[in-house]
N, C-alpha and C positions, 0 to 999 in steps of 0.2 A: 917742280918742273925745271930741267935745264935751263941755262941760260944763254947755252952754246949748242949748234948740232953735234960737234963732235964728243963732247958730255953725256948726247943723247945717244948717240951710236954706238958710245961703250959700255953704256947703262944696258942699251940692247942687247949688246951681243955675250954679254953677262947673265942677263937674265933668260938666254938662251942655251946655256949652256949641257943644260938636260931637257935640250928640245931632240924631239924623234928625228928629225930632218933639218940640221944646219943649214944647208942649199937655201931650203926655202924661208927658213927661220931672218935667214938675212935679208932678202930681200921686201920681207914684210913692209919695214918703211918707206922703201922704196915706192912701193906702190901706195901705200896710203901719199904719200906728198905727192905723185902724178896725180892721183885722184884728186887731191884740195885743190893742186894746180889749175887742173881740167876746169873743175867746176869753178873757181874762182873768173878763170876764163870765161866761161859760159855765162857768167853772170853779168859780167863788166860788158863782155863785146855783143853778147845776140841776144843781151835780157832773156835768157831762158835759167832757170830754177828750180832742180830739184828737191825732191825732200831729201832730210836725213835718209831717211829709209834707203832710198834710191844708191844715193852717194856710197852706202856703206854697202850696197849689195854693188856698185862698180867698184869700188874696192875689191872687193873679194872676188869678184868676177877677171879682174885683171888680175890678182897676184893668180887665181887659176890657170890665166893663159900665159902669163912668163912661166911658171912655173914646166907648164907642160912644153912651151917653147923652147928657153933658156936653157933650163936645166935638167930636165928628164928625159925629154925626147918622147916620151911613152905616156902615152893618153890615163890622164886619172882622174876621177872625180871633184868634185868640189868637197865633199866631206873626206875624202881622205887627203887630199894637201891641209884643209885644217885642222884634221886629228892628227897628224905629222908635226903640226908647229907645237 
């Protein structure tokens, strides 16, 4: 595991380099550390708890909606922004 984010971010963007879709390819972590964010929030200030389960389907459910916000403009599924990455 890195020991720096910036270690981690060029490890990512490496290991993406024969992703279908860059755009979204990059912002992947993005959304995963809003999501740990979120939830770490939620835990600390309103005592509320999700499962893994949950956490990993708002992950994926956000990087959906940047996706289609941010960078596409154009409405796509949730299995095709992850068959893309």
């Amino acid at each position: 595991m890195p020991g720096k984010i910036t270690v981690a971010l060029t490890s990512w963007e490496h290991a993406g380099l024969l992703a279908k879709n860059r755009g979204r390819w990059r912002i992947v972590p993005t959304s995963i550390w809003w999501t740990i964010w979120k939830e770490r929030n939620s835990r600390c200030f309103e005592s509320i708890e999700n499962s893994m389960r949950q956490i990993k389907l708002n992950c994926i459910l956000l990087l959906c909606f940047w996706c289609n916000q941010l960078l596409l403009n154009d409405p796509v599924s949730i299995i095709d922004v992850l068959d893309s990455l």
